[in-house]
C-alpha atoms as a printed R data frame, in Angstrom:
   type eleno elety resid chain resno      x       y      z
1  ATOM     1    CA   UNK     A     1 -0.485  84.419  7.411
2  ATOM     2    CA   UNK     A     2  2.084  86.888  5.943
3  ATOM     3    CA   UNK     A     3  4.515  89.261  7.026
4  ATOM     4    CA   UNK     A     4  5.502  92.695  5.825
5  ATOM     5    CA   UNK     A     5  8.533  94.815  7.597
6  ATOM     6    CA   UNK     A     6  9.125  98.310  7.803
7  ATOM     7    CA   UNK     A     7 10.100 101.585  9.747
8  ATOM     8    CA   UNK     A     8  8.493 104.343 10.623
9  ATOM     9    CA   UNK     A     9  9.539 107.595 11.950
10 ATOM    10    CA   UNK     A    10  6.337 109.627 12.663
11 ATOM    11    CA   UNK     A    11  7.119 112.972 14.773
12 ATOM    12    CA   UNK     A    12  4.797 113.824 17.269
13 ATOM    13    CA   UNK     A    13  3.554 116.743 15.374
14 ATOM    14    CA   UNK     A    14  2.446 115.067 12.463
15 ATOM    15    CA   UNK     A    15  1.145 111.753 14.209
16 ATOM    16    CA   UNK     A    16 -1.517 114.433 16.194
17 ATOM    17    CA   UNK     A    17 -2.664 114.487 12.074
18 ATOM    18    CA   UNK     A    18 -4.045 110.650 12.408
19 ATOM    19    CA   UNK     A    19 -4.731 110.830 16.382
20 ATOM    20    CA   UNK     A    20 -7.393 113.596 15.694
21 ATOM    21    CA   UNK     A    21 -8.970 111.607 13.267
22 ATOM    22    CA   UNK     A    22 -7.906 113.825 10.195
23 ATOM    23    CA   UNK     A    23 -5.691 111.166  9.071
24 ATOM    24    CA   UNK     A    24 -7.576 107.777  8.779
25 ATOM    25    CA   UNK     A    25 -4.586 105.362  6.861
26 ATOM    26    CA   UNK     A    26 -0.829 104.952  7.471
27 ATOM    27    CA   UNK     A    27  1.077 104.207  3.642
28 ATOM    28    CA   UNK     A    28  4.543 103.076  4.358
29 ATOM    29    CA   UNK     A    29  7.203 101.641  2.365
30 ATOM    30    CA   UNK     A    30  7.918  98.083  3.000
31 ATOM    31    CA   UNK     A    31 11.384  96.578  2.994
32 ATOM    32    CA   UNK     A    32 10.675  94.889  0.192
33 ATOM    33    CA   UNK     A    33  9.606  97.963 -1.643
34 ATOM    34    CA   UNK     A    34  6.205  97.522 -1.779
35 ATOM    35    CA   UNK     A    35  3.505 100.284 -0.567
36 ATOM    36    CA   UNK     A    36  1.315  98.840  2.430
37 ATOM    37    CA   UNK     A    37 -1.737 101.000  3.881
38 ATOM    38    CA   UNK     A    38 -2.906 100.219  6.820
39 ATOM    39    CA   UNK     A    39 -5.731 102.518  9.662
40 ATOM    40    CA   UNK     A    40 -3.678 104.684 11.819
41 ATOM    41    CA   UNK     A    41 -5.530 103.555 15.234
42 ATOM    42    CA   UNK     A    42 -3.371 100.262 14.812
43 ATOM    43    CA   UNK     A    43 -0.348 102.470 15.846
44 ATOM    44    CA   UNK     A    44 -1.627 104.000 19.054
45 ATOM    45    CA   UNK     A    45 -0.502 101.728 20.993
46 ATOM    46    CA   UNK     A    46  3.424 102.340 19.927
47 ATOM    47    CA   UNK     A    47  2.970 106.528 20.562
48 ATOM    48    CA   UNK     A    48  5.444 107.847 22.678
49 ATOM    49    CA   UNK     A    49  5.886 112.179 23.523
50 ATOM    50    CA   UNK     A    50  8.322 111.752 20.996
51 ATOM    51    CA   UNK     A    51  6.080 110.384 18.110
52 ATOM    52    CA   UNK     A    52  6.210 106.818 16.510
53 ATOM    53    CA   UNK     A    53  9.454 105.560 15.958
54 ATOM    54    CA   UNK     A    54 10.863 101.732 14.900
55 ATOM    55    CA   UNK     A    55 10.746  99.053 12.737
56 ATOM    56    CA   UNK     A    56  7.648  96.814 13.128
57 ATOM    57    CA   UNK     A    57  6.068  93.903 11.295
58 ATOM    58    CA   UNK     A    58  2.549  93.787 10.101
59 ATOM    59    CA   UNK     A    59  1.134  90.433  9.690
60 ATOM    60    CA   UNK     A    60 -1.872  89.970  7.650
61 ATOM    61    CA   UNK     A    61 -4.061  86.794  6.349
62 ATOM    62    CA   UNK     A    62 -4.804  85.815  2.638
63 ATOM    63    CA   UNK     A    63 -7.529  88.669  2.427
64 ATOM    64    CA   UNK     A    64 -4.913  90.990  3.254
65 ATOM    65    CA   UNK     A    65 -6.711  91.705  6.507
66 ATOM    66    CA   UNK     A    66 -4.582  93.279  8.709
67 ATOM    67    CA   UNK     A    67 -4.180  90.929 11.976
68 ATOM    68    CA   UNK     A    68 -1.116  92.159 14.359
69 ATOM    69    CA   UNK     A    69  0.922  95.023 14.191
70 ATOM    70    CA   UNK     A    70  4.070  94.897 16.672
71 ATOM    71    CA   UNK     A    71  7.757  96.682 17.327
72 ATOM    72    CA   UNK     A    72 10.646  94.670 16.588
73 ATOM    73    CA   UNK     A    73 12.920  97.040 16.910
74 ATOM    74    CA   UNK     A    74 13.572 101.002 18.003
């Protein structure tokens, strides 16, 4: 298994984008530089009225399958 970190800051407004299904992938910039794309239902749980906000840590086997997604920090 591998890890990738990164933040997000995802106002409300523009997370209702990938809530109403108009918006299917989340690309983010990983702290290591790289690009990582991942669906956007993974980060429904973490929604708050405020949007989607923290850094978090994807972890993903050797197909690249995506396999947790979880907050480590706000």
């Amino acid at each position: 298994m591998a890890e990738t970190r990164f933040r997000l800051a995802i106002p409300a407004e523009k997370y209702l984008a990938y809530y109403a299904g108009a918006a299917k992938a989340v690309i983010v910039r990983a702290s290591d530089g790289r690009r990582i794309q991942f669906p956007a239902e993974h980060l429904r749980p973490f929604v708050t009225h405020q949007g989607v906000y923290g850094e978090f840590v994807l972890v993903y086997d050797a197909n690249n399958r995506l396999q947790s997604l979880k907050r480590v920090a706000d």
